[in-house]
C-alpha positions in Angstrom: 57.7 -33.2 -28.7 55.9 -33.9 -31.6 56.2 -37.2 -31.7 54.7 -37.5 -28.2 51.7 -35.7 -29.4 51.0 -38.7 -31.7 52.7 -41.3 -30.4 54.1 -41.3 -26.8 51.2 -40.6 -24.6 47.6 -41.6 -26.9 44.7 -40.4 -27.2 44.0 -39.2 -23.1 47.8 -37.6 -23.1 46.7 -35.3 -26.1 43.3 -34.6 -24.0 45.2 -33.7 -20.8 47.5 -31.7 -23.2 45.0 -29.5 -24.8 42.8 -29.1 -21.7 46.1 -27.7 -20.1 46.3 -25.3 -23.0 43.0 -23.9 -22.3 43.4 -23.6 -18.9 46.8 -21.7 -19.2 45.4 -19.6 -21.6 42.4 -18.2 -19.0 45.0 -18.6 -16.5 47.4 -15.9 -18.5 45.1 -12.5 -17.7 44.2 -14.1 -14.1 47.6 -13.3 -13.1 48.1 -10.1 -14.9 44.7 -8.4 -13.0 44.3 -10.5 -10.1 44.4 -7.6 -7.6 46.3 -4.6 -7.6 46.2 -1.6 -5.5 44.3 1.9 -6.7 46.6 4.1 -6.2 44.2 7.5 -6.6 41.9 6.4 -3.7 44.7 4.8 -1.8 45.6 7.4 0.8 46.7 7.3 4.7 45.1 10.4 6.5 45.4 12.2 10.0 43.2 15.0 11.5 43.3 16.9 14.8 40.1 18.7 16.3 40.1 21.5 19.0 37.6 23.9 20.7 37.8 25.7 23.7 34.7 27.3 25.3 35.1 30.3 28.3 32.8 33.2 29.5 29.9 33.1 31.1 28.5 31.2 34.3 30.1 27.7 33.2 33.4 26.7 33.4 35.8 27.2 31.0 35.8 24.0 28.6 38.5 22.5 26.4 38.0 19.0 23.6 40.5 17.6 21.7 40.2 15.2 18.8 42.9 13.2 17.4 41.7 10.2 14.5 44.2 8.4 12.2 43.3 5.8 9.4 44.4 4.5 6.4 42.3 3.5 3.3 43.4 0.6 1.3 41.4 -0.1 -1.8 42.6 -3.4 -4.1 40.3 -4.2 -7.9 40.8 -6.7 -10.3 38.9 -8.7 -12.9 38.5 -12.7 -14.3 38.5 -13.5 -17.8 37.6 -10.1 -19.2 36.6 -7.0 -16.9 33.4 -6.7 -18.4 32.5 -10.4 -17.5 34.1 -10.5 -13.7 34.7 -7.6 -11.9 35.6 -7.1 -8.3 37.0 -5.2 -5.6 37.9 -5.4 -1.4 38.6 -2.3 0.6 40.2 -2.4 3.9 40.3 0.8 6.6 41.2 0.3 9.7 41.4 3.6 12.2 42.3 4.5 15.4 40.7 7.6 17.4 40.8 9.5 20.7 39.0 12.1 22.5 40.6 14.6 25.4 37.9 16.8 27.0 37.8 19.2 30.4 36.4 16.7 33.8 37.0 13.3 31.9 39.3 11.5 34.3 40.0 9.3 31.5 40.3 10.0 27.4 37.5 8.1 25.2 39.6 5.4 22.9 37.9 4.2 19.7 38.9 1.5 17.2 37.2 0.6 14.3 37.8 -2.1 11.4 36.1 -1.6 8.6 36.3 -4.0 5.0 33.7 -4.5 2.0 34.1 -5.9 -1.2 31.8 -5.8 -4.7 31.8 -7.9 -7.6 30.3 -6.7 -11.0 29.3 -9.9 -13.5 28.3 -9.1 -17.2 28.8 -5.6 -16.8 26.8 -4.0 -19.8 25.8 -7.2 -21.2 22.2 -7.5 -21.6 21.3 -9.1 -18.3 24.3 -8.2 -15.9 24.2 -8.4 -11.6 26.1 -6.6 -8.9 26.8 -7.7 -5.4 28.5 -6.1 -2.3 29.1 -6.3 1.4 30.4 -4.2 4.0 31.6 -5.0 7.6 32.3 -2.1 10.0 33.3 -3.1 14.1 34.7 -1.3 16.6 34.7 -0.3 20.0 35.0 2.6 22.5 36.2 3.2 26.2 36.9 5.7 28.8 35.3 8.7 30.8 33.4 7.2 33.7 33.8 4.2 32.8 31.7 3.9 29.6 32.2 0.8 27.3 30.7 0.9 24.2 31.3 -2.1 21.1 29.3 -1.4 17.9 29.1 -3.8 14.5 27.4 -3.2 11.2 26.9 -5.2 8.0 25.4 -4.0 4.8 24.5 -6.5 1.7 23.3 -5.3 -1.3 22.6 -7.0 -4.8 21.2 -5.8 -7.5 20.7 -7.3 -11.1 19.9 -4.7 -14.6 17.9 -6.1 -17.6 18.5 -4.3 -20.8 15.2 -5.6 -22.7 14.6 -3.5 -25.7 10.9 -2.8 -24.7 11.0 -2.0 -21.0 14.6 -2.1 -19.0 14.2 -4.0 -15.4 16.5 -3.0 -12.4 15.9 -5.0 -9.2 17.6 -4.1 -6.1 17.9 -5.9 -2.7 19.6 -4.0 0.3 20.0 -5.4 4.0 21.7 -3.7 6.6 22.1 -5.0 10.3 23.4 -2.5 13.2 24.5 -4.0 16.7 25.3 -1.1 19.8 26.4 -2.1 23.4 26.7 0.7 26.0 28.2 0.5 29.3 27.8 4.5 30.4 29.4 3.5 33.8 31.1 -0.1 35.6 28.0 -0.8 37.7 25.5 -0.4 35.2 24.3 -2.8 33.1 25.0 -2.5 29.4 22.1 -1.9 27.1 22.2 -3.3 24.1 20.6 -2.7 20.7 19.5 -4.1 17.8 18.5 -2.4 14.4 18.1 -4.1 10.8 16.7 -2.2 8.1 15.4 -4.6 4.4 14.7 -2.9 1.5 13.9 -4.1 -1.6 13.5 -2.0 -5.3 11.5 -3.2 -8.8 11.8 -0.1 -11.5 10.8 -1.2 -15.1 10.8 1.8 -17.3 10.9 3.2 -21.2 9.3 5.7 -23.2 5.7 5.1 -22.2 5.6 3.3 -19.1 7.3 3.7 -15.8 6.6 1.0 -13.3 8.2 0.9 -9.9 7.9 -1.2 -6.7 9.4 -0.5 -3.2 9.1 -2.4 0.0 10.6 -1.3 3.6 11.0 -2.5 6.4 12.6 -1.3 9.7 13.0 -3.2 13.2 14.5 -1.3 16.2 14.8 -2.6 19.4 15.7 -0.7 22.6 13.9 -1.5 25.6 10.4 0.2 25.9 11.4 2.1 22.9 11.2 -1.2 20.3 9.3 -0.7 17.7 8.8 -1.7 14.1 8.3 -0.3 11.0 6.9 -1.5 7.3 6.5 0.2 4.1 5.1 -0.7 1.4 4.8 1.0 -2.4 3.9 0.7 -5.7 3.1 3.8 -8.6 3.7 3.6 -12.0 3.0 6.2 -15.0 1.9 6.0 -18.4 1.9 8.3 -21.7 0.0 8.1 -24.6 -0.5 10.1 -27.5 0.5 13.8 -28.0 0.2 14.8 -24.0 -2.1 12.8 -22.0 -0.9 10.2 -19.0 -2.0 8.6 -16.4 0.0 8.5 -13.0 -0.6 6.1 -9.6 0.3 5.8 -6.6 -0.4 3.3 -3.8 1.4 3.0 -0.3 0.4 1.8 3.5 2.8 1.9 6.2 2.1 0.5 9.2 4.2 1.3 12.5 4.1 -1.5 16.0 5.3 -0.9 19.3 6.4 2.2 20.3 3.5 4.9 19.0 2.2 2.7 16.6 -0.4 3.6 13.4 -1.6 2.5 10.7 -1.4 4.7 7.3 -2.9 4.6 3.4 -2.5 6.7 0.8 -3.8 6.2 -2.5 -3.4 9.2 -5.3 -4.8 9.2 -9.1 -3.7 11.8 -11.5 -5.2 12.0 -15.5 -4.5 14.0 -18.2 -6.3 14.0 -21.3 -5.1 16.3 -24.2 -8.2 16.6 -26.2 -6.6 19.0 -28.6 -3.4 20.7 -29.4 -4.5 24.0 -27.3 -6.9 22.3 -24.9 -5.9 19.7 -22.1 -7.9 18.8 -18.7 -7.2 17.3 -15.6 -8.5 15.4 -13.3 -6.5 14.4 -9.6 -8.5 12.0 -7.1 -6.7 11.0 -3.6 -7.9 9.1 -0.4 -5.7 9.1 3.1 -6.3 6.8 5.8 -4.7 7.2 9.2 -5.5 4.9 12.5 -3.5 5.5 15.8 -4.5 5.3 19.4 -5.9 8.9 19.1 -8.8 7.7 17.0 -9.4 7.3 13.0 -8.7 9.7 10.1 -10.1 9.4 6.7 -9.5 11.8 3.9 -10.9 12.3 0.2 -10.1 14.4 -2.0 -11.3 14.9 -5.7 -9.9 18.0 -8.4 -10.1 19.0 -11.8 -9.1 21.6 -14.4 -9.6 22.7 -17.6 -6.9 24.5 -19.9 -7.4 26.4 -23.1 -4.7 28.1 -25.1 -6.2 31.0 -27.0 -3.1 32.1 -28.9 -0.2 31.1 -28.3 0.7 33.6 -25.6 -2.3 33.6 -23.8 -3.7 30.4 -21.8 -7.1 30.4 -19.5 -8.7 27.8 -17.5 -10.6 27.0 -14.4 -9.9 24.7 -11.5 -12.0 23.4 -8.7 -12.2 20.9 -5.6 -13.6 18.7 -3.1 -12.5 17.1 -0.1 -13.7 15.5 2.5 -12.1 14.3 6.1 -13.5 12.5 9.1 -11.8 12.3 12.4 -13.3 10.1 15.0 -16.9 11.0 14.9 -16.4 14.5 13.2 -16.7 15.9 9.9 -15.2 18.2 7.3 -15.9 19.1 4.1 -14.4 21.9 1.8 -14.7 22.8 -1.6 -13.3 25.8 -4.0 -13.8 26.5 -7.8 -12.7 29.4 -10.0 -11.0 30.7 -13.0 -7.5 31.7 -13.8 -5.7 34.0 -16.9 -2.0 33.8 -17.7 -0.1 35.8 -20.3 3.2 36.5 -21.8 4.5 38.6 -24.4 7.8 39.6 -26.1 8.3 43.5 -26.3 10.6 45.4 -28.4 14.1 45.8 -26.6 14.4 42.6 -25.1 11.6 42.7 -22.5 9.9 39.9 -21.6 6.6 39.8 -19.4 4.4 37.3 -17.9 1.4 37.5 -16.1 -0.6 35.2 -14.1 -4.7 35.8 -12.0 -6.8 33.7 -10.7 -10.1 34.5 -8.7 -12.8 32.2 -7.4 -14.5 31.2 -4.0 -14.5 28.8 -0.9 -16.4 26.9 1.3 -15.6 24.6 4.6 -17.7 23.2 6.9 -16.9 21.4 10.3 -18.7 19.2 12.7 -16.9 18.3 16.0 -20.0 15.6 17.0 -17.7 15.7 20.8 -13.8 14.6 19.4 -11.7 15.7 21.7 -8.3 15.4 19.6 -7.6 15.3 16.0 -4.3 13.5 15.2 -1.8 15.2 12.4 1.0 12.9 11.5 1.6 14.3 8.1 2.7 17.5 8.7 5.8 18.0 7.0 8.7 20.8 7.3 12.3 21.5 5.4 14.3 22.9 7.9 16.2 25.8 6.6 19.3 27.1 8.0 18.3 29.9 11.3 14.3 28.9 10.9 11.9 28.5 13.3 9.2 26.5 12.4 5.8 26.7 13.4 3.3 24.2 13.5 -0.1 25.0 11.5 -2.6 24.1 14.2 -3.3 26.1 17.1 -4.3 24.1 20.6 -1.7 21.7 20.7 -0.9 19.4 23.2 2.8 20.1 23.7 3.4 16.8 25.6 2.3 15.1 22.2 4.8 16.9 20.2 7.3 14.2 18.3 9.6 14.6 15.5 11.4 12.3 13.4 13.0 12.5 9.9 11.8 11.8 6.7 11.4 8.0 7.0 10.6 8.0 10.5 13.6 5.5 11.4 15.0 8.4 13.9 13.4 10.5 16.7 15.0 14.0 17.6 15.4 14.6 21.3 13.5 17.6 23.0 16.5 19.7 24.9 18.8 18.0 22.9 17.8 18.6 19.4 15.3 21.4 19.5 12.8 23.4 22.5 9.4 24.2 22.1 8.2 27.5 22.7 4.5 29.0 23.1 4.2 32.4 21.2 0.4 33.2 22.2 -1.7 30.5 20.8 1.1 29.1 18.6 3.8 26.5 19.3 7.3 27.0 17.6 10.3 25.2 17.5 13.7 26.0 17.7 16.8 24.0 16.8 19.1 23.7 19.0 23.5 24.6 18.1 24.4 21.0 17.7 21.8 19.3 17.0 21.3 16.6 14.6 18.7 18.1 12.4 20.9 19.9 9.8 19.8 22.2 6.7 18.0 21.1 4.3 16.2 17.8 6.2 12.6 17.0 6.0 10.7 16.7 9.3 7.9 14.8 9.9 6.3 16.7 13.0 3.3 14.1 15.1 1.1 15.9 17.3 -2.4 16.3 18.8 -4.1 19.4 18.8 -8.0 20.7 19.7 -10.0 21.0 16.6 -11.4 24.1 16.0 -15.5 25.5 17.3 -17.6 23.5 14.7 -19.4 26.3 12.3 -19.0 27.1 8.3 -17.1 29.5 6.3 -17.8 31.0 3.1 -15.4 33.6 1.2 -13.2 34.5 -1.6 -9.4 34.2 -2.6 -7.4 36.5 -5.2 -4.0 35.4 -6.5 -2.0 37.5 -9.0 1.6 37.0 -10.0 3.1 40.0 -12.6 7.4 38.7 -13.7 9.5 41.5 -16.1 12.8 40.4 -17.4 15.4 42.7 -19.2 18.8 42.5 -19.5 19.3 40.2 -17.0 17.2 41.6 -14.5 14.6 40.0 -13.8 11.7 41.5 -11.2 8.6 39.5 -10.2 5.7 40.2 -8.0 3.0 38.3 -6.5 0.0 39.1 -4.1 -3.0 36.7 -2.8 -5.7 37.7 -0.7 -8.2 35.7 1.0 -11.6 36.8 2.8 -13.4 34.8 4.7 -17.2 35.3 6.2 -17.0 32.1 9.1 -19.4 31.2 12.0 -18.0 29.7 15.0 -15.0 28.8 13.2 -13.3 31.5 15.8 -9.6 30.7 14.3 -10.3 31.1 10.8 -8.4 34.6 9.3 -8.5 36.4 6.9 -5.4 36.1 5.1 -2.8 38.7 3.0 0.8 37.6 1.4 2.7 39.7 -0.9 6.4 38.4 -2.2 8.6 40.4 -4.4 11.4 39.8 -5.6 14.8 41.3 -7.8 17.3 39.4 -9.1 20.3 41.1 -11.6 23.4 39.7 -12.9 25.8 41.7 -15.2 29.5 41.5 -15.9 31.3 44.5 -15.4 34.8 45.4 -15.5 35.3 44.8 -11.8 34.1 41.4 -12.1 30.2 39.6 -12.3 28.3 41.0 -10.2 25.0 39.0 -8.9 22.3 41.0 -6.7 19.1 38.8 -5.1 16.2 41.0 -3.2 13.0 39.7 -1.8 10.5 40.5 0.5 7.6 38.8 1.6 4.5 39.7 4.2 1.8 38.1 5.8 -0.9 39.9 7.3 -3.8 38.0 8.9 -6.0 38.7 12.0 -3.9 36.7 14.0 -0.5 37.7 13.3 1.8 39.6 11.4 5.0 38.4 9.6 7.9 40.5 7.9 10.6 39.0 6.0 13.5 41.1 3.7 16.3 39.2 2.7 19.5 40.3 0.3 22.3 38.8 -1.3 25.0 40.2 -3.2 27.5 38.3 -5.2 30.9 39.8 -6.5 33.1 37.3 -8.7 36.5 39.0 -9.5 38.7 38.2 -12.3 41.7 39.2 -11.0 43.6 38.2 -8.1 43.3 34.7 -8.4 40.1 34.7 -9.0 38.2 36.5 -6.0 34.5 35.6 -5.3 32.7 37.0 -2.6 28.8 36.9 -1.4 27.4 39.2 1.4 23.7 37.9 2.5 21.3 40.0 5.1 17.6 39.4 6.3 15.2 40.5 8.8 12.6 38.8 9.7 9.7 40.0 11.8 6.6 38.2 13.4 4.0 39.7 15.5 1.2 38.2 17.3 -1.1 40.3 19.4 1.3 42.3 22.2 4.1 39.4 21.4 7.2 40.0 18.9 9.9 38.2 17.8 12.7 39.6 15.1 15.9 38.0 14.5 18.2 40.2 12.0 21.2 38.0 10.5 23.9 39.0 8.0 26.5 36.6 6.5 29.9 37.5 4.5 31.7 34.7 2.8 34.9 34.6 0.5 36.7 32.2 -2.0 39.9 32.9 -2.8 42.1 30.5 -5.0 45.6 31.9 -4.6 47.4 29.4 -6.8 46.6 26.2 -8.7 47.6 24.4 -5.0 46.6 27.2 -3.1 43.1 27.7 -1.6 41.7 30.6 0.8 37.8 30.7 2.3 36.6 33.1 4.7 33.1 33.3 6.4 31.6 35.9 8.6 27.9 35.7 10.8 26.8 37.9 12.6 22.6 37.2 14.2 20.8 39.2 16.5 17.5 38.2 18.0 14.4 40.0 20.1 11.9 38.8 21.9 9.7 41.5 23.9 9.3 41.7 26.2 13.1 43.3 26.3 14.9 39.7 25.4 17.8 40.2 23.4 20.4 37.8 22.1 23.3 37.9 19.5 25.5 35.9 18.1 29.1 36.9 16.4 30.9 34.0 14.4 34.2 33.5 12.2 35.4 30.9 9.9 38.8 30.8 7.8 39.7 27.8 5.8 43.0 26.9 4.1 43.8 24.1 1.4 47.0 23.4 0.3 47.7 20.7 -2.3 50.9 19.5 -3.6 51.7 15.9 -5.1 50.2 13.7 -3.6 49.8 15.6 0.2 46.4 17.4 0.5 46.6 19.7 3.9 43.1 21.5 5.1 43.6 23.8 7.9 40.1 25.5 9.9 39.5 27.8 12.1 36.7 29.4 13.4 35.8 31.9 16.2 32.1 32.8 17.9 30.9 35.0 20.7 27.6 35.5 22.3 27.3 39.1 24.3 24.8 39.3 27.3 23.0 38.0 29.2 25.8 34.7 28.2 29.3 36.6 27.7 30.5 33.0 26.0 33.5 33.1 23.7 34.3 29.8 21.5 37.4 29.0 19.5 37.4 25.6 16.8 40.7 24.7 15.1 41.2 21.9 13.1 43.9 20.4 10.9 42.8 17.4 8.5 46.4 15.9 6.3 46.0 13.2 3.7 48.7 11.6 1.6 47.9 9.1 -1.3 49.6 6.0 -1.2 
């Protein structure tokens, strides 16, 4: 062998040699890590859904839902896993859907792969890349076809520069729907593709950050298209004084199209150690079919620390909105005093006033409609919200989520209701909107009798805390002298509130009370809600949380009051064991002499053992008179890693 080295094959042998030691030396780990299967995510699962509905004027109603997949993640790495890293996921599933009238069950199949690869992971420049594939298709019923298809991209790249860190990321995704609700119809197809692209640069001092959006949906008369564009950034300097931007337009085409810009300056100068000020600045422009608005706003404050547990200020404002050919203007300015001291015995208090006056003036000059299209709401769970304008033109009414990419149904997601001069809306019981999602509510309404209004506001907030109890009040008040402005109110709320948590030897026990009112000359409003939490450390660990609240609102001869009350239970057995229990139970009134209630049941068991996970649910409801419905849900969800 050696001689062949130096002899036998020359100089171009001895290259081909070595070149074949290199390469079988990269070659050695390729093998090793190539792919291989995760064996924690791995898993092959099978759930069954069933409800049955009976009662009332409708027949009785049974569903059934069987699905089946299997999840088959593989990862591996080149070279060295912090220089090439990837991974490919395959799930394919299979589902089916048995309900009462459908001559034929719904069939579903769906493929669904993606894959990611990692380069220079935690190097000083490194870049990540991924794609996802979903297709499928569903038949049955009346004769419905339905074939879907989505693809996702996304790359991003991370720059660790010492001085300010760069992260850029890309993301594409492309959704295709054909439906066929019966054989002679003609399917409808459509088309959605969403771009979005991210620039954050950030350290210490500076915060930079760009955004661009951009949404295409096409659906017959419904197409329309959507562009958002964004840029802020923040910066810091010295011992408590910054600077914060924000610049974004939006622009919407086709199907109730607009135009929108929002511009927002925020400075804070700390001139001393005990004495800061403020200064915010804000324009809005909004152009739609209904006509132009143009907001400005301009505010400022002033904050001295006299000792170091008392702090007092003044704030003030100015704003100014036109609306076709009308005018607003409004402007308030007054002082505030906070305090807090530390008292013998572990009490602690704070207290916090503010006092000063306000002044609005309004000039229709003919508009007929003033458009709102920034009115936003949280849903929260059993609320019905009501929109802040009075005079609205129902038929106008549209809500969509926070990015405006989807549009709730009326009758299908929620119903409007007219409560005197007021429009409320109520979420329907399977509806897409779900706790906790931000609405953005579009609608016209009458602008209010041009006039002026001059009065005064009051705001006082008083918080004790001893022991861990903790018991804070708060009150505002608001008078108000007005001339044609017919709808403006004066205005009362008062909240208080108790919160206590000690451990005992029964367990930790938690107690939350609050109530809050709002008096105004329009309408009334009553809310007391309580929640009590009981942690056990005995048998296995028993935790248990009991919630009620009333809530009251009346306008004028009209009332509406909707008491709820809520039990829920954890219950770990054993280490593999798992028991959860939850109990509802809503009434609601409406006069004149409406009255609806609601009784619901939920038990949930989760049993764990090797590598078998089994989650069994049930749950139970029933709605008395005037509907005399009865519900049962049971489902059964089994997964076993592979």
């Amino acid at each position: 062998m050696r001689r062949w080295l130096h002899t036998g094959t020359g100089r171009e042998g001895r290259r081909q040699y070595l070149l074949f030691g290199v390469l079988l030396w990269l070659v050695g780990p390729l093998q090793a890590q190539v792919l291989r299967l995760e064996s924690q995510r791995a898993h092959i699962g099978f759930s069954y859904g069933g409800s049955h509905r009976a009662g009332g004027v409708a027949s009785p109603y049974t569903q059934q839902n069987f699905r089946e997949w299997v999840v088959l993640p593989f990862t591996g790495w080149l070279v060295d896993p912090g220089v090439v890293r990837y991974g490919v996921e395959v799930q394919p599933e299979l589902t089916q859907q048995h309900a009462s009238g459908l001559p034929d069950p719904f069939r579903g199949r769906t493929l669904s792969y993606s894959g990611h690869v990692h380069l220079f992971s935690g190097r000083r420049v490194s870049f990540n890349a991924s794609k996802a594939h979903t297709t499928g298709d569903r038949s049955g019923g009346f004769g419905t076809r339905a074939s879907f298809q989505t693809t996702t991209l996304q790359a991003g790249m991370n720059v660790r520069w010492r001085w300010l860190p760069l992260m850029a990321t890309y993301t594409q995704r492309v959704d295709d729907y054909t439906d066929q609700v019966g054989p002679s119809l003609t399917p409808v197809r459509r088309a959605v593709a969403d771009d979005a692209l991210r620039l954050t640069a950030r350290n210490s001092k500076l915060q930079l950050r760009l955004e661009w959006f951009q949404h295409d949906d096409r659906l017959r008369e419904g197409d329309f298209a959507l562009r958002h564009a964004r840029v802020d950034h923040r910066l810091r300097w010295g011992k408590g004084s910054q600077l914060r931007s924000r610049y974004q337009q939006s622009q919407r085409t086709g199907f109730f199209p607009y135009t929108r810009t929002v511009w927002d300056e925020y400075l804070r100068l700390q001139h001393a150690r005990r004495l800061h000020s403020t200064f915010e600045w804000s324009r809005r422009k909004l152009e739609n079919p209904a006509g132009l608005m143009h907001t400005s706003t301009y505010g400022g404050s002033l904050t001295a620390q006299a000792s170091q547990n008392v702090q007092l200020g003044a704030r003030g404002s100015f704003s100014a909105s036109r609306f076709g050919e009308g005018r607003q203007r409004a402007r308030s300015l007054g002082p505030w005093l906070g305090a807090q001291a530390a008292l013998p015995g572990g009490l602690h208090f704070a207290f916090t006033g503010a006092v000063g006056f306000v002044h609005r003036s309004l000039d229709t000059r003919g508009s007929t409609y003033l458009q709102v299209l920034n009115e936003r709401h949280v849903y929260e769970r059993d609320e019905v919200l009501v929109l802040e304008q009075t005079g609205v033109d129902g038929a106008s009414v549209q809500i969509f989520n926070a990015d405006e990419t989807l549009r709730y149904e009326p009758g299908l997601d929620y119903l409007l209701r007219t409560v005197g001069a007021l429009l409320e809306i109520v979420v329907l019981p399977g509806s897409r909107i779900q706790e906790g999602d931000v609405l953005l509510i579009h609608y016209r309404y009458r602008p209010l009798v041009e006039g002026t209004e001059d009065g005064t506001f009051v705001q006082v907030s008083a918080r004790v805390r001893w022991a861990g109890i903790t018991l804070q009040h708060s009150r505002s008040r608001r008078d108000i002298d007005a001339e044609g402005l017919v709808a403006t109110t004066d205005f009362q709320r008062h909240q208080t509130s108790l919160t206590a948590a000690r451990r005992t030897p029964v367990g930790r026990l938690r107690l939350q009370l609050r109530r809050v009112r709002r008096v105004s000359t329009r309408q009334n409003y009553r809310s007391d809600e309580a929640r009590l939490s009981w942690a056990l450390p005995v048998l296995g660990r028993l935790a248990m949380t009991l919630e009620g609240a009333v809530h009251d609102l009346r306008e004028g001869a009209n009332r509406v009051t909707l008491y709820s009350a809520r039990l829920a239970g954890f219950w770990p057995l054993t280490r593999m064991l798992r028991l959860q229990s939850l109990v509802q139970v809503q009434e609601w009134h409406q006069t004149p002499g409406d009255r609806r209630n609601l009784l619901s049941a939920q038990a949930a068991l989760d049993y764990v053992i090797g590598r078998l996970q089994v989650r069994l649910r049930y749950g139970f409801d029933h709605q008395p008179a005037p509907f005399l419905t009865t519900g049962h849900q049971l489902s059964l969800y089994v997964v076993r890693r592979l």
